[in-house]
C-alpha atoms as a printed R data frame, in Angstrom:
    type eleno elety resid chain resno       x       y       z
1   ATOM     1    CA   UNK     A     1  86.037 110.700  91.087
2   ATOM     2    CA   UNK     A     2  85.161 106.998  92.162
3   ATOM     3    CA   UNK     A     3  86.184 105.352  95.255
4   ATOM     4    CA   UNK     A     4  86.569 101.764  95.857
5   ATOM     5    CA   UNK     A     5  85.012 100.799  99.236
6   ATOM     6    CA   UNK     A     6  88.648 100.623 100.701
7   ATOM     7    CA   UNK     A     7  89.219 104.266  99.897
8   ATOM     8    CA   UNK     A     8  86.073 104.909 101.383
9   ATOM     9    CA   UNK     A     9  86.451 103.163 104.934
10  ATOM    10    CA   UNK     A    10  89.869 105.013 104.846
11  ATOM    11    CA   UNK     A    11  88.596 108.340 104.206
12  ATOM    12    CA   UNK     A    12  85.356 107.986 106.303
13  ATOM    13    CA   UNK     A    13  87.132 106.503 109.163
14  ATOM    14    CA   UNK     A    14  83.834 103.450 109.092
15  ATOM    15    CA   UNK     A    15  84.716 100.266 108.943
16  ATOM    16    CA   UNK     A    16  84.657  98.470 106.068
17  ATOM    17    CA   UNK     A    17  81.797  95.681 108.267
18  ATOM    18    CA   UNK     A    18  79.450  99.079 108.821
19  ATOM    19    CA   UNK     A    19  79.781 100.561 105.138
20  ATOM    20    CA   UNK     A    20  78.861  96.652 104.225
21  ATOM    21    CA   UNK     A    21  75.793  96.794 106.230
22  ATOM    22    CA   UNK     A    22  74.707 100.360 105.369
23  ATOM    23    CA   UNK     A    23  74.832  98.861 101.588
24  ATOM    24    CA   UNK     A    24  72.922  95.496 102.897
25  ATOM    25    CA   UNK     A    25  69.959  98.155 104.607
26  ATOM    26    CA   UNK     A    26  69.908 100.644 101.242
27  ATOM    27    CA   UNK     A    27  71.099 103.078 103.554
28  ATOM    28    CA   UNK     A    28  74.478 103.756 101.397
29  ATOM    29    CA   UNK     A    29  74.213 102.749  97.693
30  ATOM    30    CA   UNK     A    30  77.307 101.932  95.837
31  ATOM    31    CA   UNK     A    31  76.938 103.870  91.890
32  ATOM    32    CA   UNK     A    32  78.517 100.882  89.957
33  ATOM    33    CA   UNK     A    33  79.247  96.977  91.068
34  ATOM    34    CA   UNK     A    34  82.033  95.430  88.740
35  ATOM    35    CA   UNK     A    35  80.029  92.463  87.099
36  ATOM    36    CA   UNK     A    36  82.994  90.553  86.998
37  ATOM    37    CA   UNK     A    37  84.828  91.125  90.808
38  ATOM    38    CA   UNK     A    38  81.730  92.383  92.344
39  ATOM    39    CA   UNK     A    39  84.034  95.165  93.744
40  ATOM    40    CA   UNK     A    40  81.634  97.790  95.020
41  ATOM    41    CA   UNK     A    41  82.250 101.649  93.747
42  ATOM    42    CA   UNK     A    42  81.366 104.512  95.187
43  ATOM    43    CA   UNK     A    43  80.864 108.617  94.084
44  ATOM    44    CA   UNK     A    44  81.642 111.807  95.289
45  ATOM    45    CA   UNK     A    45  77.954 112.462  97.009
46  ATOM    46    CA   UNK     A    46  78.636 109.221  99.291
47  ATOM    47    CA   UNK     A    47  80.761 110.948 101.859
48  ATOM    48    CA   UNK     A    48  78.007 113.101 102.865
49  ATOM    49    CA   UNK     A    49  75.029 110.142 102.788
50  ATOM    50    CA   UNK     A    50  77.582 108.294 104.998
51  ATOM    51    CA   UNK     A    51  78.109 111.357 107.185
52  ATOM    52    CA   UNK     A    52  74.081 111.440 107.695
53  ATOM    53    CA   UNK     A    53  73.761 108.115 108.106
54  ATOM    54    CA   UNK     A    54  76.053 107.610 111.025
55  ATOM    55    CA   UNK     A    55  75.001 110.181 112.841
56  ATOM    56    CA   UNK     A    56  71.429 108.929 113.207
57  ATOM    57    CA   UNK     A    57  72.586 105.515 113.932
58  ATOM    58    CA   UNK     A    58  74.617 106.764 116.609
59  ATOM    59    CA   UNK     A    59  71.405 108.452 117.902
60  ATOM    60    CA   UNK     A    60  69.385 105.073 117.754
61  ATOM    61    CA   UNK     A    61  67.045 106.287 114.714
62  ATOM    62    CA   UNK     A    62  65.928 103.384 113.061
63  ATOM    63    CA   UNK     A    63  66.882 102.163 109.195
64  ATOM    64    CA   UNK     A    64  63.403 102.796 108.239
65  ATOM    65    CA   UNK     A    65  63.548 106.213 109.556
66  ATOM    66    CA   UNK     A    66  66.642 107.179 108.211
67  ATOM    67    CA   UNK     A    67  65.368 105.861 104.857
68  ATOM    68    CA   UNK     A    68  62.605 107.533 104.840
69  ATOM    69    CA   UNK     A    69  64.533 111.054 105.609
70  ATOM    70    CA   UNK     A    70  66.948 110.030 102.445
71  ATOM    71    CA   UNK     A    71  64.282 109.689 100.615
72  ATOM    72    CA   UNK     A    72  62.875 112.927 101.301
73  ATOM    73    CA   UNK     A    73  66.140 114.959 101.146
74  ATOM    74    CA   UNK     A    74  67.946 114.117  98.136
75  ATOM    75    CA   UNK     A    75  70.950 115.959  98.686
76  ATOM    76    CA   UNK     A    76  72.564 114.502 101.218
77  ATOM    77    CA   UNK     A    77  74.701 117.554 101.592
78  ATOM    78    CA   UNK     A    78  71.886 119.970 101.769
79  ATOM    79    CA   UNK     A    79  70.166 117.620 104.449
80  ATOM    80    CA   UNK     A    80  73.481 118.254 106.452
81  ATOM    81    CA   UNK     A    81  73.320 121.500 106.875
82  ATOM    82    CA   UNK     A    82  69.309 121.299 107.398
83  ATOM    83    CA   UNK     A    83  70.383 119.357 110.027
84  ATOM    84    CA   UNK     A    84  72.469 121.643 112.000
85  ATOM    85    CA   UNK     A    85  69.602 123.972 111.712
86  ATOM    86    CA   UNK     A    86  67.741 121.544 113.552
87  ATOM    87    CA   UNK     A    87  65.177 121.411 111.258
88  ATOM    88    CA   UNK     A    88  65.525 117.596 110.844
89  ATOM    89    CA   UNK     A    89  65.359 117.380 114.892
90  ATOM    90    CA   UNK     A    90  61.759 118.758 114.424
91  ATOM    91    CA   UNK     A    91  60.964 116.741 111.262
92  ATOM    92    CA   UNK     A    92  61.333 113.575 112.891
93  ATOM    93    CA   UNK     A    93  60.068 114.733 116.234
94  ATOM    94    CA   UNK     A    94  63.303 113.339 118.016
95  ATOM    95    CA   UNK     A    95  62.423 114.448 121.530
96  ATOM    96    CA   UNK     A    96  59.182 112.201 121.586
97  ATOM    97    CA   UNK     A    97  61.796 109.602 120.899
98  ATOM    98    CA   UNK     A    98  63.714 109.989 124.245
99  ATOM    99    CA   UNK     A    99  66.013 112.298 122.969
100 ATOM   100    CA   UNK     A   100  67.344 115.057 124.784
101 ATOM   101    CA   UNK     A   101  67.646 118.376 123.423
102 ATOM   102    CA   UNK     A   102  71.310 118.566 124.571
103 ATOM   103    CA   UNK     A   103  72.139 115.577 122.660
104 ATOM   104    CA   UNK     A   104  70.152 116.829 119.833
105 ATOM   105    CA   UNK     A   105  71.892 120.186 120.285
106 ATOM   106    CA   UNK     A   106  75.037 118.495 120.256
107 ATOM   107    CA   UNK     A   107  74.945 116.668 117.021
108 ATOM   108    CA   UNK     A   108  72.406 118.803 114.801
109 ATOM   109    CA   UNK     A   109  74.012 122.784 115.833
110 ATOM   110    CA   UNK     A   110  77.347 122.046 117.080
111 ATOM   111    CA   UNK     A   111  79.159 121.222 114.083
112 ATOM   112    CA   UNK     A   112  78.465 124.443 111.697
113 ATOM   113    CA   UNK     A   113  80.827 123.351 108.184
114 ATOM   114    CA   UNK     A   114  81.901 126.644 108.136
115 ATOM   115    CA   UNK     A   115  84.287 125.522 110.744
116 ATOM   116    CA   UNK     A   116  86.199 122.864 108.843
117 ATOM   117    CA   UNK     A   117  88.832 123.938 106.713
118 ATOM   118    CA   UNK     A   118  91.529 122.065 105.408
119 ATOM   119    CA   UNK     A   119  95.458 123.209 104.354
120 ATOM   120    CA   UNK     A   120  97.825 122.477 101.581
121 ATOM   121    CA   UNK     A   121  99.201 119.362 100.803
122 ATOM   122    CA   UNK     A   122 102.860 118.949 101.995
123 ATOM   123    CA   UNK     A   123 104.996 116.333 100.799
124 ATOM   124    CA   UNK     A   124 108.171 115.985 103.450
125 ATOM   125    CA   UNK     A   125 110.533 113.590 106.005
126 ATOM   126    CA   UNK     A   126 109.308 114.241 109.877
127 ATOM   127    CA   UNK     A   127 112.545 113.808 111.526
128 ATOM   128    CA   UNK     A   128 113.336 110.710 113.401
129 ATOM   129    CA   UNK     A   129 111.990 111.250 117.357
130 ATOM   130    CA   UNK     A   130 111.871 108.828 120.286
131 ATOM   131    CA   UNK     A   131 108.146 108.278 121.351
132 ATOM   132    CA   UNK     A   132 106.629 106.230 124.616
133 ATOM   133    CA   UNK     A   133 103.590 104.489 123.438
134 ATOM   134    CA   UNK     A   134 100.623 102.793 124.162
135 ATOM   135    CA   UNK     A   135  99.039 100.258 121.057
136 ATOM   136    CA   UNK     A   136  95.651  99.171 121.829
137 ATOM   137    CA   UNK     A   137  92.411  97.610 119.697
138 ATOM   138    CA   UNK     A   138  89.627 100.304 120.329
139 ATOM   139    CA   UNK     A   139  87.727 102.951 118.771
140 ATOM   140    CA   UNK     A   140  88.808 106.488 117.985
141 ATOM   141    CA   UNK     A   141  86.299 107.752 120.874
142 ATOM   142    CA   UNK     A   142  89.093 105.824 123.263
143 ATOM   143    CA   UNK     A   143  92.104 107.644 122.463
144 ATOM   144    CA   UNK     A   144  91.619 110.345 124.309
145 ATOM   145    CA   UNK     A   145  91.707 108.400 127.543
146 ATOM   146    CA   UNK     A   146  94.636 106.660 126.350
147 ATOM   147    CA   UNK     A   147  96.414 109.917 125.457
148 ATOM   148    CA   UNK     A   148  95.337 111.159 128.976
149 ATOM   149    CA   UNK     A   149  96.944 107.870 130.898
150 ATOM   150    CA   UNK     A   150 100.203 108.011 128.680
151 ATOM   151    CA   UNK     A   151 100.747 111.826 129.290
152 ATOM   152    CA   UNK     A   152 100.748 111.143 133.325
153 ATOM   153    CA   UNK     A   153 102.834 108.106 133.103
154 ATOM   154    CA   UNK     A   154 105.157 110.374 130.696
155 ATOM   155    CA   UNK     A   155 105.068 113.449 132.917
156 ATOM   156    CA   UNK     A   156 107.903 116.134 132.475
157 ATOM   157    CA   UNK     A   157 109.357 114.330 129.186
158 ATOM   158    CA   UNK     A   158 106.902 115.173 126.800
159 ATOM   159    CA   UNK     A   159 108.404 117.255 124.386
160 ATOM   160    CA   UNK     A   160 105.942 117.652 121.529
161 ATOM   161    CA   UNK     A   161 102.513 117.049 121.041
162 ATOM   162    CA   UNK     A   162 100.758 113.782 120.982
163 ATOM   163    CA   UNK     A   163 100.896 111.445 117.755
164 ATOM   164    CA   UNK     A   164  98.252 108.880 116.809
165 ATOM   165    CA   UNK     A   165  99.354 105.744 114.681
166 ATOM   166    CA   UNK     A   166  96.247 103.736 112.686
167 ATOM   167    CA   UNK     A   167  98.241 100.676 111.863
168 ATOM   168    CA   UNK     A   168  95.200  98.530 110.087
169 ATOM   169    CA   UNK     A   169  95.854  98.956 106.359
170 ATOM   170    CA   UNK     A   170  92.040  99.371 105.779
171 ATOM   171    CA   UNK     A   171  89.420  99.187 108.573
172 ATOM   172    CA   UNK     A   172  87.834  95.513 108.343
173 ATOM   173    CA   UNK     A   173  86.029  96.103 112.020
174 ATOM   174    CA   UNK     A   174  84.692  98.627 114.244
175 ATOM   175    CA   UNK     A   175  87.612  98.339 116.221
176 ATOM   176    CA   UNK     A   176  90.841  99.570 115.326
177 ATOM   177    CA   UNK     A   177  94.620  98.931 115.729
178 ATOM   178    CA   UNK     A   178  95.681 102.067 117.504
179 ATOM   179    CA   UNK     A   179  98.925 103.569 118.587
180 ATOM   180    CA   UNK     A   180  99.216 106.401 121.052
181 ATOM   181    CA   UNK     A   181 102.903 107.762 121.647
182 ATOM   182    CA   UNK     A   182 104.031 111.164 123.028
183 ATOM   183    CA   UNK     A   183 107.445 112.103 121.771
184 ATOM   184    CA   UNK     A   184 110.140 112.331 124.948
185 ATOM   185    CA   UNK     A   185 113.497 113.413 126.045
186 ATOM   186    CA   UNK     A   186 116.438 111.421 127.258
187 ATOM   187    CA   UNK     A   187 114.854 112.157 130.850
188 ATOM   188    CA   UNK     A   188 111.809 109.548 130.273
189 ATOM   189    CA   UNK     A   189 112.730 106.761 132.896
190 ATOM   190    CA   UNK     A   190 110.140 104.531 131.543
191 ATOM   191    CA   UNK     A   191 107.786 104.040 133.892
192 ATOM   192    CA   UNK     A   192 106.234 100.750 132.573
193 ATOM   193    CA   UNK     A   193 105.455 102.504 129.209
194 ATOM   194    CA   UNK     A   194 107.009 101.425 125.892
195 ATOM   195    CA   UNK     A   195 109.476 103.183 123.967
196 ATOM   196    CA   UNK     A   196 110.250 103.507 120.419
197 ATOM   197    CA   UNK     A   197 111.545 105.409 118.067
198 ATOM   198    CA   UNK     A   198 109.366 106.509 115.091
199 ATOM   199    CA   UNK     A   199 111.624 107.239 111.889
200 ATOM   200    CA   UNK     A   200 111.474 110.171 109.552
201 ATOM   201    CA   UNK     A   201 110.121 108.720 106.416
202 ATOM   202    CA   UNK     A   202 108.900 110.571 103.241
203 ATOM   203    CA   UNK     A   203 104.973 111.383 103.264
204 ATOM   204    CA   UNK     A   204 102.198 113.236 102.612
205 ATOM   205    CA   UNK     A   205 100.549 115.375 105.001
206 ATOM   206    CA   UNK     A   206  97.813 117.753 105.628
207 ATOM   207    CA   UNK     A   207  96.357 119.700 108.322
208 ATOM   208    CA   UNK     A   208  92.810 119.712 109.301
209 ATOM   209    CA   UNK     A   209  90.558 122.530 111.953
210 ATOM   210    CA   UNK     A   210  87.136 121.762 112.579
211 ATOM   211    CA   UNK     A   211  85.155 119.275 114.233
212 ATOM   212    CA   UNK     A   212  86.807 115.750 114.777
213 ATOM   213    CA   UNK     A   213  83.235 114.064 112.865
214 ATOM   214    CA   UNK     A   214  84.485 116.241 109.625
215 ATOM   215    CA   UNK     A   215  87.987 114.783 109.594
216 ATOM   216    CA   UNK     A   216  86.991 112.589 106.427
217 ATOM   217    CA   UNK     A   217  87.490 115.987 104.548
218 ATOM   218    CA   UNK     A   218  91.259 116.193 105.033
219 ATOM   219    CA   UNK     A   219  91.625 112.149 104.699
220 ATOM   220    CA   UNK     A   220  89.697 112.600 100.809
221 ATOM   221    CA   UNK     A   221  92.030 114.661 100.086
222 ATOM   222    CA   UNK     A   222  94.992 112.868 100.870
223 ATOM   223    CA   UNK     A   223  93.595 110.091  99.107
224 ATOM   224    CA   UNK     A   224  92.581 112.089  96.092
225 ATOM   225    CA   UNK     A   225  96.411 113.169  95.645
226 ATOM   226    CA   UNK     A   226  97.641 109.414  96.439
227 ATOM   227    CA   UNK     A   227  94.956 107.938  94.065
228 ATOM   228    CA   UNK     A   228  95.722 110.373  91.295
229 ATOM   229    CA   UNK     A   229  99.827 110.064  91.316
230 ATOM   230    CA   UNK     A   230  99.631 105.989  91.840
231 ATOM   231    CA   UNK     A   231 101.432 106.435  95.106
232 ATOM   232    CA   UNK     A   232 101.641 103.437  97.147
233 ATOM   233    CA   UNK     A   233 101.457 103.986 101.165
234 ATOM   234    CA   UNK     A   234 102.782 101.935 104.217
235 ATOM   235    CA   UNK     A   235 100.915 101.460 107.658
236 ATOM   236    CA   UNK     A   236 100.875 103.169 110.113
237 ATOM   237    CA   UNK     A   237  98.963 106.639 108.750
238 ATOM   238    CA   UNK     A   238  99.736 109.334 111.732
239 ATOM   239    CA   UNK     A   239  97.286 111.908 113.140
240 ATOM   240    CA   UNK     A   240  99.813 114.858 115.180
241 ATOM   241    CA   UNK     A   241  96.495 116.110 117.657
242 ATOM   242    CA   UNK     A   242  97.907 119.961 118.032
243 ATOM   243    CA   UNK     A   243  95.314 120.741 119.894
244 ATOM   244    CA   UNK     A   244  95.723 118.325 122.982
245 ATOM   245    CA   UNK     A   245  94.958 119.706 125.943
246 ATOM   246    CA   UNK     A   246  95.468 116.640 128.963
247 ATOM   247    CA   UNK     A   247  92.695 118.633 130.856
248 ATOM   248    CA   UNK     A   248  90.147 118.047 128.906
249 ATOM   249    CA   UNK     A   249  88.577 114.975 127.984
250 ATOM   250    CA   UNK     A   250  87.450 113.519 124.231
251 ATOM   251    CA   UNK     A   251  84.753 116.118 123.374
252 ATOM   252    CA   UNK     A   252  83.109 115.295 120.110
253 ATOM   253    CA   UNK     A   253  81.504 119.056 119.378
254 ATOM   254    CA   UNK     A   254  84.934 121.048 120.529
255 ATOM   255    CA   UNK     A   255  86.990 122.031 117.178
256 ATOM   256    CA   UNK     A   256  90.158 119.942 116.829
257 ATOM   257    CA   UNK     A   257  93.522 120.283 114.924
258 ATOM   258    CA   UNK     A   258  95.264 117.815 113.792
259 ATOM   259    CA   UNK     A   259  97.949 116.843 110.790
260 ATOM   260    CA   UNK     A   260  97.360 114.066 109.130
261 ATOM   261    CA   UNK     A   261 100.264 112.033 107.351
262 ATOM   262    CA   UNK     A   262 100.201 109.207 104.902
263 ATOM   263    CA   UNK     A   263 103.908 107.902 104.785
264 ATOM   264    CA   UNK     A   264 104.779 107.152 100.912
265 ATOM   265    CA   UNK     A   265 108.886 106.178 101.536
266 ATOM   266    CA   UNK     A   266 110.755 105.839  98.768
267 ATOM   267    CA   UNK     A   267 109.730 102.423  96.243
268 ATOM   268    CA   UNK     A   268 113.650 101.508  96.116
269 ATOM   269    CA   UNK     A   269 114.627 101.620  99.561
270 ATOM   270    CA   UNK     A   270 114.427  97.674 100.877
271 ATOM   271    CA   UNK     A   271 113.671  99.196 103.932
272 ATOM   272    CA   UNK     A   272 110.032 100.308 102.951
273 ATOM   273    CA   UNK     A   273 109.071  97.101 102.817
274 ATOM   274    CA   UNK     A   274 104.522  96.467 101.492
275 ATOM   275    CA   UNK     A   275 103.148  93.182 102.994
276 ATOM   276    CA   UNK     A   276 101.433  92.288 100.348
277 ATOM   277    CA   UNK     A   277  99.901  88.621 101.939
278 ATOM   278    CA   UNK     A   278  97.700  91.005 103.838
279 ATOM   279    CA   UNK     A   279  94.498  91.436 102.141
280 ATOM   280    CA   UNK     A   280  93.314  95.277 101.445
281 ATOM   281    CA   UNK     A   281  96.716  96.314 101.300
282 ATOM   282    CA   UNK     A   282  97.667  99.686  99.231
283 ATOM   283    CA   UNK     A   283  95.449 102.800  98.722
284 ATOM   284    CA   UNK     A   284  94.379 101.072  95.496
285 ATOM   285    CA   UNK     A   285  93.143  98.376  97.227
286 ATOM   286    CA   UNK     A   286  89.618  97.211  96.876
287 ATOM   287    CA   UNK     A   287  88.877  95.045  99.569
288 ATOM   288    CA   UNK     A   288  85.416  93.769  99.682
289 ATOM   289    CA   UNK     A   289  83.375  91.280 102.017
């Protein structure tokens, strides 16, 4: 299957700026450009390149260096799981970098594939629940703090676990329009947080168990299944975290589960209203910069 590079921030949760640059570097090579649009289009073997890729730049490796290990492992998804052998960590001799072993521990053993597994697809309506939120620009390593402040502020109310709402259509930046919102009982006073209520609309949803880094896995799939029936979907996507815990902090190498939902609506009600001025809109979209 292709993806356009819209589908492939979505899926990859990288923004559409970093999967720009990593094209830019060599790092992550589109397999066709349209001559005519110039629309970049990518395979099936990107997801894993990308996965590699990001995970050395989040360790400081260089471009050359993470060229030079692409070059020499092929397969990106082979070099994945040579990674979490920590073969690569001896390869590239990461400790004479200033890398501790922890940190190589943490991103090279702790996050064994075996561990991510993916349900069925589920097409259904949530049901309509009241929610206090908290919307904030950030990354997705800030939500847990967030989630953390709001269930404090929320204290005995919370009902249900906690809900995260992606509003940007497609990721442009590195930053991201982000909703938290637990959903509460006719006992929440307020307490300087927002309230809302978040209606039951038709969607799509899956649920994903594993590490948070392999969440693209559930998100291709979703897309696969939009892409494939020309459904079109409105913003905000949902992630239902059912494994919050408020004691712990954001972990990256504990195993998560979450539910992801795409809302699809229903074409002819004039409530499910697309904004299409806003560039990148739709899961056919193929935003480019």
């Amino acid at each position: 299957m292709e993806y356009s590079i819209g589908d492939l921030s979505k899926i990859t949760r990288i923004s559409g700026k970093t999967l720009h640059h990593y094209h830019q570097e060599g790092l992550v090579i589109p397999s066709r450009i349209d001559k005519f649009t110039r629309h970049r289009y990518y395979d099936e073997n990107c997801f894993n390149t990308v996965e590699v890729v990001h995970r050395f730049h989040r360790l400081g490796i260089s471009t050359e260096t993470i060229k030079n290990v692409l070059a020499n492992h092929k397969d990106s998804k082979k070099l994945l799981e040579f990674m979490r052998k920590g073969c690569i960590a001896k390869e590239l001799s990461l400790e004479k970098l200033g890398i501790s072993q922890e940190t190589i521990h943490a991103f090279f053993h702790g996050q064994p594939s075996a561990l991510n597994a993916v349900g069925r697809l589920e097409s259904s309506t949530p049901a309509t629940i009241s929610v206090a939120c908290e919307r904030f620009y950030g990354t997705t390593a800030e939500i847990g703090s967030h989630l953390a402040t709001l269930y404090q502020a929320c204290g005995s109310s919370v009902i249900g676990q906690p809900i995260i709402l992606f509003h940007d259509d497609h990721q442009y930046k590195d930053e991201r329009d982000l909703e938290c919102c637990f959903p509460v009982d006719e006992t929440f006073s307020g307490n300087g947080v927002n309230r809302r209520t978040l209606t039951g609309t038709r969607s799509i949803s899956i649920r994903y168990e594993g590490f948070y880094e392999g969440i693209w896995i559930g998100y291709r799939q979703i897309i696969d299944y939009l892409n494939r029936h020309h459904l079109a979907v409105q913003s905000p996507s949902r992630e239902i975290w059912q494994h919050f815990n408020p004691a712990e902090s954001w972990i990256d190498d504990l195993p998560v589960k979450v539910d992801i939902q795409f809302i699809t609506g229903d074409p002819d009600d004039p409530d499910f209203n697309r904004d299409v001025s806003r560039p990148g809109y739709g899961i056919d979209a193929q935003f480019d910069l």
